[in-house]
C-alpha positions, 0 to 999 in steps of 0.5 A: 387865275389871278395872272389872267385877271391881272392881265385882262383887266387894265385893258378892260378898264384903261384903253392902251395906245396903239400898236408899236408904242411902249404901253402896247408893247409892255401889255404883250410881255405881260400877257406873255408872263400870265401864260406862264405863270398861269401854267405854272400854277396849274402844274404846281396844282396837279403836282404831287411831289413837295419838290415840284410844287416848290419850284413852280411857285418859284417860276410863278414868283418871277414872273410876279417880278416881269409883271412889275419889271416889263411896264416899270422900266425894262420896256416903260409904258408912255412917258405922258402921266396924264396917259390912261396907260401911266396912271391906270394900268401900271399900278394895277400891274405892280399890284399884281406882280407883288400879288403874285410874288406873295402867293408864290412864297405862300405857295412855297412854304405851304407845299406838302407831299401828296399821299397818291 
């Protein structure tokens, strides 16, 4: 859930350039990589094995690492800084990206088998 919110609320906030421009394009990755860590941590939720909520705090983890890797330099956002995509959404997309990682690792050494 915090994905989602993580992705929603810089758009809410800071308007994003127009389509085919890096932030546009940085903002569809990340929208990308809260599906999947959204469904990962639904997976991790329902899991009952220790092994399988383990690996989908991995999967969460990573895709803590695109939220801070796709705005930061794998696509960039505009090179302006005075742009609301630099100074607004970019930190708040690291921020959740470290957020996300240190759930997932909470999430990893905090999983326990699940009596049925």
């Amino acid at each position: 859930m915090l994905a989602l919110f993580a992705a929603l609320l810089p758009l809410t906030v800071f308007p994003l350039c127009e389509p085919r421009m890096h932030c546009y394009e940085s903002y569809s990755a990340i929208m990308g990589a809260a599906a999947v860590v959204v469904a990962a941590a639904v997976m991790s939720a329902l899991a009952r094995g220790m092994e399988a909520p383990r690996l989908l705090s991995v999967i969460t983890a990573l895709g803590g690492a695109q939220f801070i890797a796709y705005p930061s330099f794998a696509i960039g956002v505009c090179g302006n800084p005075q742009m609301p995509c630099r100074y607004g959404d970019l930190p708040v997309w690291n921020l959740a990206g470290a957020l996300v990682i240190v759930l997932s690792v909470i999430a990893f050494f905090t999983a326990k088998e699940v009596e049925p």
